[in-house]
LODRENPA-454494 format. One line per field, with one value per residue (C-alpha): x negated, y, z; residue in one letter; residue number from 1. Coordinates in nm, 3 decimals. Example, Ala and Ser with C-alpha at 12.3 -4.5 7.8 and 13.67 -1.06 7.14 Angstrom:
BEGIN
px = [-1.230 | -1.367] .
py = [-0.450 | -0.106] .
pz = [0.780 | 0.714] .
vofi = [a | s] .
fido = [1 | 2] .
END
This chain:
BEGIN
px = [-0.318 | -0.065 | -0.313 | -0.551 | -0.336 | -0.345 | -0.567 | -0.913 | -0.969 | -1.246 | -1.323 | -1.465 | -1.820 | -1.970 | -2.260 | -2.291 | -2.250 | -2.214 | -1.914 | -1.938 | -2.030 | -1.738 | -1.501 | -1.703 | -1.721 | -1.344 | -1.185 | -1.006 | -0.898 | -0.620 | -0.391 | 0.001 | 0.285 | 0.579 | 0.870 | 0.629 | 0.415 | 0.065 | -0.054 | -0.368 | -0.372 | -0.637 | -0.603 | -0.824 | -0.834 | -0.900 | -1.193 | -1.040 | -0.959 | -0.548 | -0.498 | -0.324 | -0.087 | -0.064 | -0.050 | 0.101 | -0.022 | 0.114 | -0.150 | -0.020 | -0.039 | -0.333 | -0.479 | -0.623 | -0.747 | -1.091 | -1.038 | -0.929 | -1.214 | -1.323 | -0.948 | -0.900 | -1.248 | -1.065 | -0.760 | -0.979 | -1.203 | -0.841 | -0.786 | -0.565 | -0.510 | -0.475 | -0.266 | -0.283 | -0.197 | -0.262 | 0.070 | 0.173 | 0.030 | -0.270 | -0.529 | -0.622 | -0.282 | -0.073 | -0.050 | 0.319 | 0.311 | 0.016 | -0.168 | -0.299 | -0.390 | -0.026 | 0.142 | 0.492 | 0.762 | 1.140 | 1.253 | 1.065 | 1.233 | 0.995 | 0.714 | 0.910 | 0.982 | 0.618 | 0.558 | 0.812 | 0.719 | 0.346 | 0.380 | 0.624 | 0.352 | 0.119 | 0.329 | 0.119 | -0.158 | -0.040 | 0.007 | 0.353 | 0.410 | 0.423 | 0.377 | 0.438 | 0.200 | 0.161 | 0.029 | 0.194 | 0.401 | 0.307 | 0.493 | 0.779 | 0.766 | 0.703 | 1.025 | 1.208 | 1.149 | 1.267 | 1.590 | 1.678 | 1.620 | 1.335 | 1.073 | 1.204 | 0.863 | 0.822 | 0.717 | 0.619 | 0.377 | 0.271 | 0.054 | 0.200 | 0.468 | 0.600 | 0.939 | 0.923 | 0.713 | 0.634 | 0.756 | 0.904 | 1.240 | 1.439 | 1.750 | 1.620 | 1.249 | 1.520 | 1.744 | 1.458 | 1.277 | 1.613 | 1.693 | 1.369 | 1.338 | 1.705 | 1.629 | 1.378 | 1.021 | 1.050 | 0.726 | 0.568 | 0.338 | 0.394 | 0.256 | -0.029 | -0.161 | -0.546 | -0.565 | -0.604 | -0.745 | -0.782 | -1.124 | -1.098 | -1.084 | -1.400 | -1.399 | -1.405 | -1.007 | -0.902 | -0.619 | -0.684 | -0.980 | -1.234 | -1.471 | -1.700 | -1.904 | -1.551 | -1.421 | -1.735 | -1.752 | -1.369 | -1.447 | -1.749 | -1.494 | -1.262 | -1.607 | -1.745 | -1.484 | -1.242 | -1.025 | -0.945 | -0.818 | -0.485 | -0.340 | -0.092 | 0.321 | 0.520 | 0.863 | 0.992 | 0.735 | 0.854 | 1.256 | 1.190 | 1.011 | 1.292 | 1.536 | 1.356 | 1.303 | 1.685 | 1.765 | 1.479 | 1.571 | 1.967 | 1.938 | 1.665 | 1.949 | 1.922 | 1.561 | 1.629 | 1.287 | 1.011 | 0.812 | 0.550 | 0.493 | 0.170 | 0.167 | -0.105 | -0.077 | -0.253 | -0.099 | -0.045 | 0.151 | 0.370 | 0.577 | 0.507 | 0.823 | 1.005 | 0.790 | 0.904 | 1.274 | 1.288 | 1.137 | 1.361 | 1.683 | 1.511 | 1.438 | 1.125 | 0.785 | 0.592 | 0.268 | 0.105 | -0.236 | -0.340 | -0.550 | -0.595 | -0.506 | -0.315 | -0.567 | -0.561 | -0.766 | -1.068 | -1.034 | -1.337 | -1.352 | -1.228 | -0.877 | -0.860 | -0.987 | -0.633 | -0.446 | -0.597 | -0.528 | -0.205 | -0.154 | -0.299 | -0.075 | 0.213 | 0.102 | 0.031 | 0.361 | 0.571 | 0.368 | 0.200] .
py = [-1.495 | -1.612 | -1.472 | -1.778 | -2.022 | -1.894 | -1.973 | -1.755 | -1.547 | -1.533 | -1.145 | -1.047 | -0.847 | -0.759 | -0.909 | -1.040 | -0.674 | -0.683 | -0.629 | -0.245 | -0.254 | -0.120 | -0.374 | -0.650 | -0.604 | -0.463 | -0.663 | -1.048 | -1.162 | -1.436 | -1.635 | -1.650 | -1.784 | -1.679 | -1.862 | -2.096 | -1.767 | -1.763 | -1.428 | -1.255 | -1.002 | -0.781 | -0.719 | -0.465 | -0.367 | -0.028 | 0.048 | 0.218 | 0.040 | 0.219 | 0.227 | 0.510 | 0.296 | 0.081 | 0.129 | -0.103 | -0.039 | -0.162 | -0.114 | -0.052 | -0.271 | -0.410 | -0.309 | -0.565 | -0.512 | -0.448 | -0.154 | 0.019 | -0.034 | 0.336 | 0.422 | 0.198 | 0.319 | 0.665 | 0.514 | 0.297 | 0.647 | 0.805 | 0.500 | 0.294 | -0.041 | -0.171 | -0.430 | -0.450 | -0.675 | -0.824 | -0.809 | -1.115 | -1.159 | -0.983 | -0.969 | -1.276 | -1.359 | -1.633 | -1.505 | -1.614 | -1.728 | -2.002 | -1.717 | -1.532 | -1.204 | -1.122 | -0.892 | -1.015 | -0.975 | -1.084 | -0.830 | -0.563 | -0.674 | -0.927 | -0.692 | -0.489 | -0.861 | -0.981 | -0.659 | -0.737 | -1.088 | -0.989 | -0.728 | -0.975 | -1.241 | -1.009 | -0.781 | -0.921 | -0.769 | -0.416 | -0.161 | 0.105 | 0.333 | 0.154 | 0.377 | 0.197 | 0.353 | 0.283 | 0.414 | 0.426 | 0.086 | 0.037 | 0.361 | 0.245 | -0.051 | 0.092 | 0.326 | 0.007 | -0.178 | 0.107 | 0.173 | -0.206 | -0.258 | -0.523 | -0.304 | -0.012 | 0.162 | 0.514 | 0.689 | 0.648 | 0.822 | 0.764 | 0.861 | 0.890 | 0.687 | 0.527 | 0.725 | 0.845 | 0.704 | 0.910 | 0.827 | 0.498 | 0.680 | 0.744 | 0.592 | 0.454 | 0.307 | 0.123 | -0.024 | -0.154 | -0.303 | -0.464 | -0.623 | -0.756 | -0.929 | -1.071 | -1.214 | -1.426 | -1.179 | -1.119 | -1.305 | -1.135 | -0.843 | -0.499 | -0.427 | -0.152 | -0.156 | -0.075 | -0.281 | -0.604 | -0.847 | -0.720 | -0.519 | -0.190 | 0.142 | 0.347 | 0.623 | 0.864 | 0.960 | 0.748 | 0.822 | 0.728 | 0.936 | 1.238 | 1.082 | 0.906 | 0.709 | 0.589 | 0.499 | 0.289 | 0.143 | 0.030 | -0.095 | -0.315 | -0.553 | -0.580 | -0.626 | -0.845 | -1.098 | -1.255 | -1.374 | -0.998 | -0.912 | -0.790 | -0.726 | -0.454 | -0.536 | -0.748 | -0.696 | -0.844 | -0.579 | -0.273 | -0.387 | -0.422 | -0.092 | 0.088 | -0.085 | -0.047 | 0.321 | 0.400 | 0.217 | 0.438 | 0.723 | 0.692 | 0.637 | 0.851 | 1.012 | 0.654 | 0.720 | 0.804 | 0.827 | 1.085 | 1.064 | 1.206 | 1.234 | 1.318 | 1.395 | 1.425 | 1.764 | 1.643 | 1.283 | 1.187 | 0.835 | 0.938 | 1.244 | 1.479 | 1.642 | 1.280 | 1.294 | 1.655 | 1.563 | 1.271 | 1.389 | 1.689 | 1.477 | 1.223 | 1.588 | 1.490 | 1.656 | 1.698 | 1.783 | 1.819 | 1.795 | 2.016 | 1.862 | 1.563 | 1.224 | 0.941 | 0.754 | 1.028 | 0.770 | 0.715 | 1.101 | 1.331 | 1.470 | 1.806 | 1.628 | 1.353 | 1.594 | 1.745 | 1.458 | 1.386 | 1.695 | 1.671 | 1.307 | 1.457 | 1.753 | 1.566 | 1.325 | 1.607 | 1.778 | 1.411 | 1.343 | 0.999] .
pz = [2.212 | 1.927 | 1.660 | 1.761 | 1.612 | 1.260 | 1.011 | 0.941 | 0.631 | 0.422 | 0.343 | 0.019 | -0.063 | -0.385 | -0.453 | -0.076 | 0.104 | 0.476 | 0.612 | 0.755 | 1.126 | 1.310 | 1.042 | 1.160 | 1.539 | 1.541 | 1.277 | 1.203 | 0.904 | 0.909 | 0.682 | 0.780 | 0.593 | 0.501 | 0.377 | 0.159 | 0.074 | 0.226 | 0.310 | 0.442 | 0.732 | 0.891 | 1.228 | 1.345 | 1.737 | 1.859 | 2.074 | 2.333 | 2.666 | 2.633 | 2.244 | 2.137 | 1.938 | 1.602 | 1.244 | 1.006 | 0.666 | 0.298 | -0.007 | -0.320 | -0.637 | -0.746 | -0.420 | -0.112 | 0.226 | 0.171 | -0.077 | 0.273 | 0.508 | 0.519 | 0.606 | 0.867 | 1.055 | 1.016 | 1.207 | 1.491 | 1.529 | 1.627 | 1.855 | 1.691 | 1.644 | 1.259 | 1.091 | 0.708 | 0.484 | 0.103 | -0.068 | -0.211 | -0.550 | -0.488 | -0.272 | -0.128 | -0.042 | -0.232 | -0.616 | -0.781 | -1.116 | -1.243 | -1.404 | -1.105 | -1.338 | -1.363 | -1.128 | -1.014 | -0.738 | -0.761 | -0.542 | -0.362 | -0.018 | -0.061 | 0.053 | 0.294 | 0.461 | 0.472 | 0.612 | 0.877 | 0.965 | 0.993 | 1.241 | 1.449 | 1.406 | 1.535 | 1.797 | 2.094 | 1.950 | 1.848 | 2.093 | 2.083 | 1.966 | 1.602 | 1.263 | 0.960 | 0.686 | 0.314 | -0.043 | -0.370 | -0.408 | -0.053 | 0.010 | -0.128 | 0.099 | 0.401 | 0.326 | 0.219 | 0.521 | 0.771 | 0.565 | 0.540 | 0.879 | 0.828 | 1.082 | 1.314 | 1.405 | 1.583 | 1.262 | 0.931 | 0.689 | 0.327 | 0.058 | -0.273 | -0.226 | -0.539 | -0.563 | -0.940 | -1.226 | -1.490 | -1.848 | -1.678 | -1.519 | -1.857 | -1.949 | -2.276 | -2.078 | -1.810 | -2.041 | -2.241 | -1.928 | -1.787 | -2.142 | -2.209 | -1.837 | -1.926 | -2.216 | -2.091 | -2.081 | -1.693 | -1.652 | -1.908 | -1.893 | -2.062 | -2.359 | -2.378 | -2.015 | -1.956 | -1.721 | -1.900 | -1.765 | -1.450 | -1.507 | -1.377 | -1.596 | -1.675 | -1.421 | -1.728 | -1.755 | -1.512 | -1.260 | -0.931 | -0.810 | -0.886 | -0.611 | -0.862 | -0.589 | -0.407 | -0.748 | -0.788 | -0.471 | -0.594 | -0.885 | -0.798 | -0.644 | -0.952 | -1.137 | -0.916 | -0.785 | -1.016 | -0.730 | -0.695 | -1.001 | -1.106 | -1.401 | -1.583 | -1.434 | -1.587 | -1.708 | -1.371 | -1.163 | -1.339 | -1.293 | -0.953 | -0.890 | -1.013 | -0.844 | -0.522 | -0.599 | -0.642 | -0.319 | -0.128 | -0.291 | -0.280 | 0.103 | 0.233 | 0.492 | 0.655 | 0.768 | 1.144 | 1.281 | 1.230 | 0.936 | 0.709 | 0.283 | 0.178 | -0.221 | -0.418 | -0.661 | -0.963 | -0.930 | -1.291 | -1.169 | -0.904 | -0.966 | -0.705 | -0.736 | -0.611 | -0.296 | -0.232 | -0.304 | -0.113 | 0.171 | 0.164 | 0.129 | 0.462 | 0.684 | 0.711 | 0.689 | 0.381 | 0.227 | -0.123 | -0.115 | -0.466 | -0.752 | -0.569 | -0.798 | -0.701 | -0.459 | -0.178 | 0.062 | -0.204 | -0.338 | -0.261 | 0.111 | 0.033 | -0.069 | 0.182 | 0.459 | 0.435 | 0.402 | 0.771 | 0.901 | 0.829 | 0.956 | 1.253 | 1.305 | 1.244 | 1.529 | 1.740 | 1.653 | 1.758 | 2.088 | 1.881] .
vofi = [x | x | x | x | x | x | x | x | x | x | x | x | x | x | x | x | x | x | x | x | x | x | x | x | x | x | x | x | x | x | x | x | x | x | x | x | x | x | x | x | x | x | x | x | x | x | x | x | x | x | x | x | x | x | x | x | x | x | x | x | x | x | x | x | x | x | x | x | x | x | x | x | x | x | x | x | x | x | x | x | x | x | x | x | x | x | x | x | x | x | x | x | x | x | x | x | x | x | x | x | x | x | x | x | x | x | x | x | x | x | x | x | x | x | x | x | x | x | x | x | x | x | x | x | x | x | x | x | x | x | x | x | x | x | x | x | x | x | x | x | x | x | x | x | x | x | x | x | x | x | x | x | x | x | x | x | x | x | x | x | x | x | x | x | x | x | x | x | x | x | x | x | x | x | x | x | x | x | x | x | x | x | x | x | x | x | x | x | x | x | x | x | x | x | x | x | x | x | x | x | x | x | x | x | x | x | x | x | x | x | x | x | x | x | x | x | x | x | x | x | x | x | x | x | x | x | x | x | x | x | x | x | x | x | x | x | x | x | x | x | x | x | x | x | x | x | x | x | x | x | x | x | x | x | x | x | x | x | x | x | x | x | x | x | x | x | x | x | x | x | x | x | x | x | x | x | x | x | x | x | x | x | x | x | x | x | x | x | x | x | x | x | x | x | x | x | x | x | x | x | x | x | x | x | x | x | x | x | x | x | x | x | x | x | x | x | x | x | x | x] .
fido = [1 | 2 | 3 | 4 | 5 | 6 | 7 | 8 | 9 | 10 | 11 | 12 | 13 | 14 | 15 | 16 | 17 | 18 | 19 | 20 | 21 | 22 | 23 | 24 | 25 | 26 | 27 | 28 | 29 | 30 | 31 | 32 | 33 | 34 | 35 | 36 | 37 | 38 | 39 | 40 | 41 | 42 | 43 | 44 | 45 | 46 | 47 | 48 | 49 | 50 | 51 | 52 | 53 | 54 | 55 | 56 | 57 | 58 | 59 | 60 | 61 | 62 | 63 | 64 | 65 | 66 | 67 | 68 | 69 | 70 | 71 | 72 | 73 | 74 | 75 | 76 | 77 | 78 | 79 | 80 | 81 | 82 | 83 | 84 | 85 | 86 | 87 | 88 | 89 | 90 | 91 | 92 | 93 | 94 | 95 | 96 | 97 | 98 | 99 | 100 | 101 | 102 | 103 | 104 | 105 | 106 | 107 | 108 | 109 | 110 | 111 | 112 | 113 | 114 | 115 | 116 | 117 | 118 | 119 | 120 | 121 | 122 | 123 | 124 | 125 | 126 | 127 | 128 | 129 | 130 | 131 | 132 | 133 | 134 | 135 | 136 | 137 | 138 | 139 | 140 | 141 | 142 | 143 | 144 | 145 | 146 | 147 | 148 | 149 | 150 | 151 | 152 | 153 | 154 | 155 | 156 | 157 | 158 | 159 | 160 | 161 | 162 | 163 | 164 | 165 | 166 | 167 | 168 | 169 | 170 | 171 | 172 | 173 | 174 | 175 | 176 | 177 | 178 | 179 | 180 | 181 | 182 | 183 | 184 | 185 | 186 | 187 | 188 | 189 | 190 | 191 | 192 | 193 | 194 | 195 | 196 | 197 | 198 | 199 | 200 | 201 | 202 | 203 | 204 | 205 | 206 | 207 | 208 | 209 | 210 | 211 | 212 | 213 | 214 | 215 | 216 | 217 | 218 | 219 | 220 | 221 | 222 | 223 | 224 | 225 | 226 | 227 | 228 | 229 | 230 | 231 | 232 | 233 | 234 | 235 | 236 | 237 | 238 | 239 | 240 | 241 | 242 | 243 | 244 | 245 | 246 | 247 | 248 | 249 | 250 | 251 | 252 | 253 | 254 | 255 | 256 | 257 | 258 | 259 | 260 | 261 | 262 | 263 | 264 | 265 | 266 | 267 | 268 | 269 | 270 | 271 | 272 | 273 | 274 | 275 | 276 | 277 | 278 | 279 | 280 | 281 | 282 | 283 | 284 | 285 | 286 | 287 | 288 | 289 | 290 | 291 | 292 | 293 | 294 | 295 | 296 | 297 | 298 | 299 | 300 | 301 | 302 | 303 | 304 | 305 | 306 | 307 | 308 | 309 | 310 | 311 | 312 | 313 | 314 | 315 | 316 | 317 | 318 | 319 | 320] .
END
């Protein structure tokens, strides 16, 4: 199969962990390139004999493959086929600037392409019908690269997608971003961010998850493996975002296929209220999952039990 000729991926483990046992008996890791960027991709294969489809998946920032291994058993126990890939500049995949802690893009088409010319690399390999998945900034790609015509899947359905930052979408906050990246500090990070360094945050007050043993299970890798880390967006990041969030946002009518928003109520990073909006403006179907935080996939079971049920209604409801 085409896969074969690609290069193998190493996988990461804290402190030497085995890989989980249905990851390691269902799941490759491989190196493509793209355009002079290399990036890793998981392919994991469903277990059934007649896959019920694929899902293409986009993390969000900071975020890498392995961060995801209890989601994608979810998806192979619902017999489907995985692809998921490290975004450049994180993960494992090819990080842009010399220092590796800083988190970069020059234009979020960027992603939604890799995300294209991984599935194409792999299309042999991943069974119709094709939903195209992501979380947070990985939402926003997985929108992007639907509307710009990059990937043209059955469905797609995200998890807080990144459609409205708060205290980051103000007049005043853009203006000061898109003057400081012009005059010369695109490559720079933001002031203030917690994340220096690329350590994680203490779970105390932090804004990703209320599941303390999922946070920690997180956070051992950040802790663990410098090759990991990420740090706060730079200048360049943040200009980017936006811009990619007014072109999602400004043509959500242009998203022709089926599709699903998942928000998470007590999100204090996404705006809810852009979720709801855009999906409204797309006619597609939504959902708010209350008191949840941003990481709906690592929250506790009581919140990511009903983001499942409702990525499983919504499949029922479309015949996927």
């Amino acid at each position: 199969m085409r896969r074969k000729t690609y290069e193998t991926a190493e996988t990461v483990r804290p402190m030497g962990e085995a890989l989980p046992s249905v990851i390691q008996k269902q799941a490759r890791f491989y190196y493509v390139d793209h355009e002079g960027v290399r990036l890793r991709v998981m392919l994991a294969q469903s277990p059934l004999k007649d896959p019920r489809g694929s899902i293409i998946f986009c993390p969000g920032r900071t975020e890498f493959i392995e961060k995801y291994f209890e989601t994608v058993e979810d998806f192979l126990g619902r017999g489907f086929t995985v692809l998921m890939i490290d975004p450049r500049g994180q993960g494992l995949s090819d990080r842009l600037l010399e220092d590796r802690l800083k988190s970069y893009v020059g234009d979020f088409q960027d992603y939604a392409e890799d995300l294209a010319f991984a599935a194409d690399s792999f299309s042999e390999d991943l069974p119709k019908p094709h939903i195209v998945m992501g979380h947070s900034m990985g939402g926003c790609v997985a929108l992007m690269s639907i509307i710009s015509g990059a990937l043209n899947p059955s469905a797609v359905i995200c998890s807080a997608p990144m459609l409205g930052l708060y205290d980051i979408e103000t007049r005043l906050t853009e203006w000061f971003i898109r003057i400081f990246a012009v005059m010369g500090f695109a490559k720079r990070n933001l002031p203030f961010q917690k994340q220096d360094g690329g350590f994680p945050v203490p779970f105390e007050g932090n804004k990703l998850t209320s599941d303390k043993v999922r946070f920690e299970k997180w956070a051992k890798y950040f802790a663990t493996t410098p090759q990991l880390r990420v740090a706060g967006p730079t200048f360049a990041w943040i200009e980017q975002a936006m811009r990619a969030m007014r072109y999602v946002n400004r043509n959500a009518s242009q998203l022709k296929i089926p599709g699903l928003i998942v928000a998470a109520g007590g999100d204090p990073i996404v705006d809810p209220a852009s979720n709801r909006d855009f999906a409204a403006a797309a006619g597609i179907n939504f959902k708010v999952v209350p008191g949840a935080l941003h990481e709906v996939f690592l929250e506790r079971d009581e919140f990511r039990d009903q983001f499942f049920d409702a990525f499983d209604d919504f499949l029922e409801q479309e015949g996927l």
